[in-house]
VEXMIMAR-854824 format. One line per 3 residues: their letters; for each residue x, y, z of C-alpha. Coordinates in steps of 0.5 Angstrom, whole numbers, plus 2048, in hexadecimal, padded with zeros to 3 digits. Layout:
<atoms>
a = X Y Z | ...
</atoms>
This chain:
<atoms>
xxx = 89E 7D5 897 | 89E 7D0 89D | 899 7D0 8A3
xxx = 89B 7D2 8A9 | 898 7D2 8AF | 892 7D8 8B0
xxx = 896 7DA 8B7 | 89C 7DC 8B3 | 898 7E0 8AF
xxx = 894 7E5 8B4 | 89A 7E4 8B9 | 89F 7E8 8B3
xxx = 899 7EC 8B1 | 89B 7EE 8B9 | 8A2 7F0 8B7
xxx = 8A0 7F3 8B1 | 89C 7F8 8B5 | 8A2 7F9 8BA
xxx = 8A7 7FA 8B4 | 8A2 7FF 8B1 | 8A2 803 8B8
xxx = 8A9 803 8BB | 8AD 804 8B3 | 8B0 80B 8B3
xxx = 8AD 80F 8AD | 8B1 815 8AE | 8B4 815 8A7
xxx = 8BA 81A 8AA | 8BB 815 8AF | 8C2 810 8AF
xxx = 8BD 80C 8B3 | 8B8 80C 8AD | 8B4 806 8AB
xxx = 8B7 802 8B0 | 8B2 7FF 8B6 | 8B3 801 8BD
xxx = 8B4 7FC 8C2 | 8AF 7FE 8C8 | 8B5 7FE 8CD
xxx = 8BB 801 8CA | 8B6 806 8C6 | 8BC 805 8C0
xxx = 8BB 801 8BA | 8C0 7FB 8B9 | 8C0 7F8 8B2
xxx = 8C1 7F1 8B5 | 8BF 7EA 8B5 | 8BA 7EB 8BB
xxx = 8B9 7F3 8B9 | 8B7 7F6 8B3 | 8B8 7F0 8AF
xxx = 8B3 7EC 8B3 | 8AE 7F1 8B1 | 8B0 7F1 8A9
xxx = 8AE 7EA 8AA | 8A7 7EB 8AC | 8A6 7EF 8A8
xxx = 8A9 7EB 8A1 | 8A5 7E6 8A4 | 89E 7EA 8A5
xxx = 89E 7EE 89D | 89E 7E6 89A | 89A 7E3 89E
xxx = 892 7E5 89C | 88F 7E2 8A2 | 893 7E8 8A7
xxx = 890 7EF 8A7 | 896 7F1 8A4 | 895 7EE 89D
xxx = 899 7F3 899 | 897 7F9 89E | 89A 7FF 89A
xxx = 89D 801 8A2 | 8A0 7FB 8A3 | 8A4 7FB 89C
xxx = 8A7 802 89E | 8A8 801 8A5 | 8AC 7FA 8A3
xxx = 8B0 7FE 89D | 8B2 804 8A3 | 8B4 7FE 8A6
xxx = 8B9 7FA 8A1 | 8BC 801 8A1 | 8BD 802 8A6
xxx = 8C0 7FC 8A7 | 8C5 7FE 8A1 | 8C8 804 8A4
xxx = 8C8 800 8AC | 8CD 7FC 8A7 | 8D5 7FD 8AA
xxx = 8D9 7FD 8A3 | 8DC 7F6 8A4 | 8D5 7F3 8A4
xxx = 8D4 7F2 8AB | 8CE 7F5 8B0 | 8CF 7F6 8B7
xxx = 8CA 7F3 8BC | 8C9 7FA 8C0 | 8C9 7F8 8C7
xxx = 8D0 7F4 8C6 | 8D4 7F1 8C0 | 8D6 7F6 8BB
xxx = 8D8 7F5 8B3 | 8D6 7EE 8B6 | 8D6 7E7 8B1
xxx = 8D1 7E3 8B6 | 8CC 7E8 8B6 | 8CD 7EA 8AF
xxx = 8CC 7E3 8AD | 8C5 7E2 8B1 | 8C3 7E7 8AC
xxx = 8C5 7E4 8A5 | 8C2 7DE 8A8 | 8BB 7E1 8A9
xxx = 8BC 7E6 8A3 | 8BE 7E0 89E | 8B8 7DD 89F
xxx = 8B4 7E4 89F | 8B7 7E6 898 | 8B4 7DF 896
xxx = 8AD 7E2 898 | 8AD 7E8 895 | 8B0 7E6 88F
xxx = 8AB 7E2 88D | 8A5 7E7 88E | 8A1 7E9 889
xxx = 8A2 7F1 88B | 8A8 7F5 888 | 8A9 7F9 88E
xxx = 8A9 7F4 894 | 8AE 7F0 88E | 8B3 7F6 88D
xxx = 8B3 7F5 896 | 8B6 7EF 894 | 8BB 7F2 890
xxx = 8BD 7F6 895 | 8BD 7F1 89A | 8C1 7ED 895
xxx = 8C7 7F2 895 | 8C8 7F3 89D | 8C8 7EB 89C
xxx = 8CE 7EC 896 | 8D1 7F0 89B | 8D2 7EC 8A1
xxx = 8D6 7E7 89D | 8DD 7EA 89E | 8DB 7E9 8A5
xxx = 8D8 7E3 8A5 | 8DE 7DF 8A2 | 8E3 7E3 8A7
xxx = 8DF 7E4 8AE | 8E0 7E0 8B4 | 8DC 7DE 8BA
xxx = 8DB 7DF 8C1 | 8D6 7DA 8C3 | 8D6 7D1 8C1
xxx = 8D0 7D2 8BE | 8D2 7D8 8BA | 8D6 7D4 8B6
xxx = 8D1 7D1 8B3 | 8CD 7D8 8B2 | 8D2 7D9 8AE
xxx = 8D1 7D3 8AA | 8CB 7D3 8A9 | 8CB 7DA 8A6
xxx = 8D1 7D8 8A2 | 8CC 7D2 8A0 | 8C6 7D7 89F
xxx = 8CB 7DC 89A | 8CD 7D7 896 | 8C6 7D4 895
xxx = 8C5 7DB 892 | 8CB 7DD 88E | 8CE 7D7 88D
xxx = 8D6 7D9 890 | 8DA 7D3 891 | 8DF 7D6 896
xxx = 8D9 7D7 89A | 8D9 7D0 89B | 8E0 7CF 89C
xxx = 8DF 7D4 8A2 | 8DA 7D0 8A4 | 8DD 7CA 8A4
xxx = 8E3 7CD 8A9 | 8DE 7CD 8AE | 8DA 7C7 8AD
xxx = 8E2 7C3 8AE | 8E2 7C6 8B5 | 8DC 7C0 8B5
xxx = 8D6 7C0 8BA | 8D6 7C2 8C1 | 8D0 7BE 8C4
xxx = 8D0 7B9 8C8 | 8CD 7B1 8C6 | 8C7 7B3 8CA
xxx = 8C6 7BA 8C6 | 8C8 7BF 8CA | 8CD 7C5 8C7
xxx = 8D2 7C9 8CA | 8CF 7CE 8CE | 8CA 7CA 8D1
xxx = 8C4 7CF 8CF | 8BD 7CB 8CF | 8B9 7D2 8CE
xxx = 8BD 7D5 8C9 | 8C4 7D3 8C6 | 8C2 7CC 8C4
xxx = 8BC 7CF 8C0 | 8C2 7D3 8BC | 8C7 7CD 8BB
xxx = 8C0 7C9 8B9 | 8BD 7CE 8B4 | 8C4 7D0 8B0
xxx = 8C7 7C8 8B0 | 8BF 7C8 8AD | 8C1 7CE 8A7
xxx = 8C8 7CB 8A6 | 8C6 7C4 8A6 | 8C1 7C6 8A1
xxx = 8C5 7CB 89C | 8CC 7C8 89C | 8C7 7C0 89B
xxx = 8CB 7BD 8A1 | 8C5 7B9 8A4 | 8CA 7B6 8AA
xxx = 8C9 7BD 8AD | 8C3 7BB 8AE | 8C4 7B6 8B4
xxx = 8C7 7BC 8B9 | 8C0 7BF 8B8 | 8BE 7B9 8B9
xxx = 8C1 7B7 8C0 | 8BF 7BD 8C3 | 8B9 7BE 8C1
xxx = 8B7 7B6 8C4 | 8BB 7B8 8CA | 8B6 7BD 8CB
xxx = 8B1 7B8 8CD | 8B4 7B8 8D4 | 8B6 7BF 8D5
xxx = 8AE 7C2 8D6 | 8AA 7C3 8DD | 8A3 7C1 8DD
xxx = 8A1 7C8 8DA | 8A5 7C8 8D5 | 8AB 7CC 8D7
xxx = 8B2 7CB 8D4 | 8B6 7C9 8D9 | 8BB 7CF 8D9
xxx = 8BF 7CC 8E0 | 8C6 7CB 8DF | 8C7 7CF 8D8
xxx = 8CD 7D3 8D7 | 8CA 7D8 8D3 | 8C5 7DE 8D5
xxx = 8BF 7DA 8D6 | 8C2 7D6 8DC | 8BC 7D6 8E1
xxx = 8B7 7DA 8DC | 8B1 7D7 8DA | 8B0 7D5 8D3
xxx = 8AB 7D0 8CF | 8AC 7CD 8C9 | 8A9 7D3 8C4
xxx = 8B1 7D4 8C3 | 8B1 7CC 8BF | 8AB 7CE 8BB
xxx = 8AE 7CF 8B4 | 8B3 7C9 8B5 | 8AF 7C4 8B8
xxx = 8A9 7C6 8B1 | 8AF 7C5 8AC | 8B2 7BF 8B0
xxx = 8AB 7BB 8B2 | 8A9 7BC 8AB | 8AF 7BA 8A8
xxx = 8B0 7B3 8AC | 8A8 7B3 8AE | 8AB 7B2 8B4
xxx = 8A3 7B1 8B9 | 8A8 7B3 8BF | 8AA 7B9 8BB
xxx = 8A4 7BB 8B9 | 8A0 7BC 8C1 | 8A7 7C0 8C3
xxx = 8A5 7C4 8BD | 89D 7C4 8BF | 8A0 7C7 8C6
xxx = 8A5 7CC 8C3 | 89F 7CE 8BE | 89A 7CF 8C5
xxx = 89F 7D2 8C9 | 8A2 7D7 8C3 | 8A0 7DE 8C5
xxx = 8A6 7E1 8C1 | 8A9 7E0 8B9 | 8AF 7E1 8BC
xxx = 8B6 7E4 8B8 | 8B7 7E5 8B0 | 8BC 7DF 8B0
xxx = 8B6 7DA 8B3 | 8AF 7DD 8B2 | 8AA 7D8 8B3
xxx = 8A6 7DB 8AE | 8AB 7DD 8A8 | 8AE 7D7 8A9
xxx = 8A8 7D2 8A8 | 8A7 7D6 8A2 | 8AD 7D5 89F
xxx = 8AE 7CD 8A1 | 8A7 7CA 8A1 | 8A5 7C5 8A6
xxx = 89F 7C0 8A6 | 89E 7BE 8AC | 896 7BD 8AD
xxx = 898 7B5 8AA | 89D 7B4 8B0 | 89B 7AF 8B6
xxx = 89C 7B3 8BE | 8A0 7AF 8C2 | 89E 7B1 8C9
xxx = 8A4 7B5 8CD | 8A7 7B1 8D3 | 8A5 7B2 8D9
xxx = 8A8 7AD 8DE | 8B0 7AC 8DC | 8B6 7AC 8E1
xxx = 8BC 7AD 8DD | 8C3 7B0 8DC | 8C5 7B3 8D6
xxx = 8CD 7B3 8D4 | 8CD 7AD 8D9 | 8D2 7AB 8D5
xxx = 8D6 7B0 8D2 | 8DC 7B0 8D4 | 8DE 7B7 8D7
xxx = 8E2 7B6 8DB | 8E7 7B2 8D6 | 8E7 7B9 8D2
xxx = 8E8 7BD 8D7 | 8EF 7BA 8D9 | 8F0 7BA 8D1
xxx = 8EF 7C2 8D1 | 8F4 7C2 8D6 | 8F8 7C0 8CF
xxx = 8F5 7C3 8CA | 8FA 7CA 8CA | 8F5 7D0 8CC
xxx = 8F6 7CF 8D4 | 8EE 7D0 8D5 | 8EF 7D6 8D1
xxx = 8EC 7D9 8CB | 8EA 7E1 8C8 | 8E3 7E4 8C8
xxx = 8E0 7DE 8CA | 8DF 7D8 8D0 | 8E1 7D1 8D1
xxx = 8DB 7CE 8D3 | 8DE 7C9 8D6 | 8D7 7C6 8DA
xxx = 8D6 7C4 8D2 | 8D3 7BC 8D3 | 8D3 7BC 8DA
xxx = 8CD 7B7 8DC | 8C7 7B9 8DF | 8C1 7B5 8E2
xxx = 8BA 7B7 8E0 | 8B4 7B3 8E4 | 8AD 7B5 8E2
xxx = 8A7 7B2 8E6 | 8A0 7B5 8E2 | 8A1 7BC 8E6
xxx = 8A6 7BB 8E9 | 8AE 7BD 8E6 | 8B4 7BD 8E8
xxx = 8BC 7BE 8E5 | 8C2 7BC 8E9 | 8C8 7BF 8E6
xxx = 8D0 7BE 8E6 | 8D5 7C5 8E5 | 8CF 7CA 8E6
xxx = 8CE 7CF 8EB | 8C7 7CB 8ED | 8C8 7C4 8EE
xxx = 8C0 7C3 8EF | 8B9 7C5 8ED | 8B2 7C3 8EE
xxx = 8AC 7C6 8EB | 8A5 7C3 8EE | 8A0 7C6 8E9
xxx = 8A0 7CD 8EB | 8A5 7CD 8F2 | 8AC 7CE 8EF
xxx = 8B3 7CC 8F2 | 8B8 7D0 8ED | 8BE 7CE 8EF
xxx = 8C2 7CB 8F6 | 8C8 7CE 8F6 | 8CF 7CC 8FA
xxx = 8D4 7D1 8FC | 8DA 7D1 8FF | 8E0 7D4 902
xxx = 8E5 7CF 901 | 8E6 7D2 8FA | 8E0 7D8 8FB
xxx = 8DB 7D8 8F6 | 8D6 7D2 8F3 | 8D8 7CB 8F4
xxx = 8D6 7C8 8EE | 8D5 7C0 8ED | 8DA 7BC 8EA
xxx = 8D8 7B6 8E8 | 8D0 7B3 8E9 | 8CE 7AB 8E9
xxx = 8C9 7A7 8EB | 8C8 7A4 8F1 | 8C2 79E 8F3
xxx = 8BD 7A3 8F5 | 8BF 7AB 8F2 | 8C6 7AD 8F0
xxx = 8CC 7B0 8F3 | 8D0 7B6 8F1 | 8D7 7B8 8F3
xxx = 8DC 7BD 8F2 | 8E4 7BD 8F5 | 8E7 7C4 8F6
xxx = 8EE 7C4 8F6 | 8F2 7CA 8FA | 8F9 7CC 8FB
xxx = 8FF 7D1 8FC | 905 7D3 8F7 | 90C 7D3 8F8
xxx = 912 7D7 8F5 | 915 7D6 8EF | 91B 7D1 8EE
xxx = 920 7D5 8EC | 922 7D2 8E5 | 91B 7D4 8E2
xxx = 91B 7DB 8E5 | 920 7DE 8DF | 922 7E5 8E0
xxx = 91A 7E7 8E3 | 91C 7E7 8EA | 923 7EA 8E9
xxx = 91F 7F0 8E6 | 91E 7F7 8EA | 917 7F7 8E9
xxx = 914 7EF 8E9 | 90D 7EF 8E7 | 909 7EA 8EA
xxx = 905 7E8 8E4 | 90C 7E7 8E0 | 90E 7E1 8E4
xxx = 90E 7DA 8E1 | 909 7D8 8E6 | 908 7D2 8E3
xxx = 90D 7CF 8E6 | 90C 7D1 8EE | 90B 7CB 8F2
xxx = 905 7CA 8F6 | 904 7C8 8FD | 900 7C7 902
xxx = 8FA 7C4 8FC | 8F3 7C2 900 | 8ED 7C0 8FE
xxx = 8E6 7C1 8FF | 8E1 7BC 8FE | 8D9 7BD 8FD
xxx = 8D4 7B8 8FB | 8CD 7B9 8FB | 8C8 7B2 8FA
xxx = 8C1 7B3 8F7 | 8BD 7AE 8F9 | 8B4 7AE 8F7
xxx = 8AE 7AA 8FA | 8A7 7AB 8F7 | 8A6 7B3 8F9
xxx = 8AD 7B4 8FE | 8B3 7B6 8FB | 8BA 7B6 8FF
xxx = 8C0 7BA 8FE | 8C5 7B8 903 | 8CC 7BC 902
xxx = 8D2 7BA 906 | 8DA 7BD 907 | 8DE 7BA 90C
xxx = 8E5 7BE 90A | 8E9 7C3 90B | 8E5 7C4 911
xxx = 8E2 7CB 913 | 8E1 7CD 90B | 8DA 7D2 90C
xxx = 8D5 7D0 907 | 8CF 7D1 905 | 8C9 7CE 901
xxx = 8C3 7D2 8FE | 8BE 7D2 8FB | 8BA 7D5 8F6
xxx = 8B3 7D6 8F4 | 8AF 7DB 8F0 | 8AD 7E1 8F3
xxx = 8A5 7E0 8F2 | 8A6 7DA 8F6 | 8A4 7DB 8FE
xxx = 8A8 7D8 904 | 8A8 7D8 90A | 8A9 7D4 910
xxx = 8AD 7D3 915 | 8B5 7D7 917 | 8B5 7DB 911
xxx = 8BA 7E2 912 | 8B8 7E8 90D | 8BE 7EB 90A
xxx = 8BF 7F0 904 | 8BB 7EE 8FE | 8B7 7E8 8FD
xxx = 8BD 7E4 901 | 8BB 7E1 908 | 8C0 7DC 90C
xxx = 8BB 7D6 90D | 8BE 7D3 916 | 8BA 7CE 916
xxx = 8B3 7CA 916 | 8AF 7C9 910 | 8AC 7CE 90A
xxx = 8A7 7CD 906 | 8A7 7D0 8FF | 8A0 7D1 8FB
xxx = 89E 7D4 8F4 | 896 7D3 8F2 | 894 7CC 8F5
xxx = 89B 7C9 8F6 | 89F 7C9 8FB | 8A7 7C6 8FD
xxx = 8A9 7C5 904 | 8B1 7C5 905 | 8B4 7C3 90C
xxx = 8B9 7C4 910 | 8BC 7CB 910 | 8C2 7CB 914
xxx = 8C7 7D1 916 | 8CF 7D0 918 | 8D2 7D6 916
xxx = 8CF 7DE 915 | 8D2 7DF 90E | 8CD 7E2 90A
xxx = 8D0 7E1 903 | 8D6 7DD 900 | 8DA 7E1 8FB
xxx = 8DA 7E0 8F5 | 8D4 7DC 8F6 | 8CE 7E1 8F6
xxx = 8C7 7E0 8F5 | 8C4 7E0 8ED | 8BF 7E6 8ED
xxx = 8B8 7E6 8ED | 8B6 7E0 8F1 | 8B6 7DF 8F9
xxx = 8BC 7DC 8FC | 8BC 7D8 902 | 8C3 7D6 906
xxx = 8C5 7D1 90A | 8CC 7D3 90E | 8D0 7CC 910
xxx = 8D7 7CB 911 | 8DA 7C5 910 | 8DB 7BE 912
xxx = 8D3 7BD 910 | 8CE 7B9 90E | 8C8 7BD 90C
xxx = 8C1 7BA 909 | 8BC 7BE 906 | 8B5 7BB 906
xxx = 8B0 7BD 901 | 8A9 7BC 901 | 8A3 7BE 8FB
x = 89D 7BF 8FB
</atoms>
């Protein structure tokens, strides 16, 4: 048996007592043996539901340093629920997740990579009955084949879920076609940049989920270059923590955008990886993954199952002392805007079914660390900017416009010889009739619906554009935000900024409106949590909008707004204490 962490083990012996608690014991119930989720109050046999319960308890029966040791109680109530989990099991082989994404592969496939390494665990306990649990867990397994060689995806990262439970399946019943189904996704070849960053750009969640399935896949289908994706962006990830810890969630394009997260989530791949490589900065990533860990986390990436599943020595490892002081620019290099004119060719026209484009992917993002101090600029992303000063925050600074209403999102970000600039071009106009040799039969029609007219082929006319720019320029402990537009002139604009609403505020020409939302007319501000402050000035007020459509304010954070209308010059200077 591997040793693991002491922490993981009372941290499961926790979830076990919660599984005990919150399963359906009613025998009569259809609900029966599953495990309750504390907000819906219904089981859901998923990846982060009843199947993260299974593997905690799996986990606490064949270890003998947890309270559960072959507890009687435990062995039923994971038996209740592995029946549970058959009968949840839609004829083609698939689950449903339950809050969305019915008869689904992905979510399926987050499952048969957790319960694949369960069976491993059971099957090799020297107790009859948590063995024939495997064997059952063995069948849901076997059913969800059809599926797993059939289904598709709806995210970038669930391609290589998919992959990794074909990987897991074929380890376990050695079906070649189950790596031929594998190998079709891996030809799609890796979306992460040189600099590490995957698709969806998400720090707090989803790059753990690429990570951890190339790791599986890597490791069942013996493709060791895999390896060097997990690689890239787990190095990357030096450069995206604050001071305390926090992942830098700023610019993602997945639900963790602007939520706090730490490193617990990189737990599992970080042991196997440092271990693997005996990687010293790997190693004190992992040390603060382990510190900050308060949850085991789903079936598919459970730091406990997994520890015991693919040991680790990591005692015998130097540490490398985190980076504190850096500016750099991530995916500096890569070449964006290249690929998005080459979209333009591909065939799809920006369009694809039950999924996104995400075509922020690989653009460039500075992060600039001084010992407490921390800040990101971002190109094609609602904030172009945010600084964290230890406890005092500023979320996000955000541009909108009523040239096209909604967000102006940066373009392009370089270095300059004291910070960097950002710029975006918008481009407007107007449409014209259709020439007559490409309209057919469409308007000789008694009825001529709109959207059956070859649009494509309206001229334009009257083409403006719009220019914004914004320079980020940094001395010491003063940061400088100059934004400036000069044309068309009279477009409304407004610049917000957030900021966490424990975060006190005060100062000078601030209007209360509805919310946490205030128009912020001129002066300066002072923004303070604990013993840290932020000084920002100068409010300022052109115009009386309250807010720009379509460029409304996130939830959960105080807003302040400063109206200008263009021409402007408008420089913010902030100031830390």
């Amino acid at each position: 048996m591997a040793t693991v962490p002491l922490k993981l083990i009372k941290l499961n012996d926790q979830e076990v007592a919660e599984a005990l608690e919150l399963q359906v014991r009613e025998s009569g119930s259809r609900h029966a043996g599953g495990i309750r989720n504390r907000l819906t109050g219904i089981p859901s046999p998923s990846h982060v539901g009843t199947a993260s319960y299974m593997a905690s308890m799996g986990a606490a029966l064949v270890l003998p340093e947890s309270r559960y040791y072959r507890d009687e109680q435990v062995i039923d109530a994971l038996d209740r629920a592995a029946d549970y989990m058959l009968r949840k099991q839609h004829a083609d082989g698939t689950i449903s997740l339950g809050s969305t994404n019915f008869h689904s592969p992905p979510d399926t496939g987050f499952v048969v990579n957790g319960f694949v390494q369960l069976v491993r665990l059971l099957a090799a306990a020297d107790d009859e009955r948590i063995r024939a649990i495997a064997d059952k867990l063995r069948l849901f397994l076997e059913r969800t084949i059809p599926a797993m060689l059939t289904g598709g995806c709806h995210t970038p990262n669930h391609r290589w879920v998919m992959t990794a439970a074909l990987a897991s399946l074929y380890d376990l019943f050695g079906m070649e076609e189950l790596v031929r189904r594998a190998d079709e996704w891996l030809a799609e070849g890796m979306d992460c940049t040189l600099d590490g960053e995957w698709t969806e750009r998400s720090n707090g969640i989803y790059n753990t989920v690429s990570d951890i399935m190339l790791f599986y896949a890597a490791t069942y289908l013996r493709r060791p270059h895999l390896l060097d994706y997990v690689r890239r962006n787990l190095k990357m990830m030096r450069y995206l923590l604050h001071a305390n810890g926090e992942v830098v969630t700023d610019y993602s394009g997945r639900q963790d955008y602007g939520v706090v997260h730490d490193l617990s989530g990189y737990y599992l791949v970080l042991r196997v990886m440092a271990s693997l490589d005996r990687d010293p900065l790997l190693a004190t990533m992992h040390d603060l993954a382990l510190e900050k860990l308060t949850d085991l986390g789903p079936v598919n990436h459970h730091a406990l199952l997994g520890s015991l599943i693919f040991p680790a020595q990591l005692e015998d490892v130097a540490r490398e002392p985190l980076p504190d002081e850096y500016a750099v620019i991530l995916n500096e290099h890569h070449p964006v805007e290249r690929d998005l004119e080459r979209m333009k060719q591909v065939g799809h026209h920006g369009q694809i079914e039950h999924s996104s484009m995400h075509t922020s992917f690989g653009a460039p993002v500075a992060r600039v660390r001084k010992g407490r101090t921390s800040a990101t600029v971002m190109a094609r992303n609602a904030s172009f900017f945010s600084l964290h000063h230890g406890e005092v925050k500023l979320l996000g600074v955000q541009i909108g416009s009523l040239f096209m209403p909604g967000v102006v999102e940066m373009h392009s970000l370089r270095r300059t010889t004291d910070g960097y600039e950002l710029g975006a071009r918008l481009e407007k106009g107007y449409i014209g009739p259709i020439p007559a040799e490409h309209l057919g039969q469409s308007g000789a029609a008694e009825v001529s619906p709109w959207y059956l007219l070859p649009h494509q082929h309206r001229p334009r006319t009257h083409v403006q554009q719009h220019r914004v720019t914004v320079k980020i320029r940094q001395q010491d402990t003063l940061w400088e935000i100059e934004a400036a537009s000069d044309e068309p002139e009279d477009v409304l604009t407004q610049i917000s900024f957030f900021f966490p609403r424990g975060c006190s505020i005060s100062g000078e020409g601030l209007v209360a409106g509805e919310g946490q939302v205030k128009l912020w007319t001129g002066g300066s501000i002072l923004c303070e949590s604990g013993k840290d402050r932020m000084e920002i000035m100068d409010g300022q007020q052109d115009h009386l909008l309250w807010e720009i459509r379509h460029a409304e304010s996130p939830r959960g954070v105080q807003t302040l707004k400063v109206n200008l209308l263009t021409p402007f010059t408008k420089t913010f200077r902030i100031r830390l204490y």
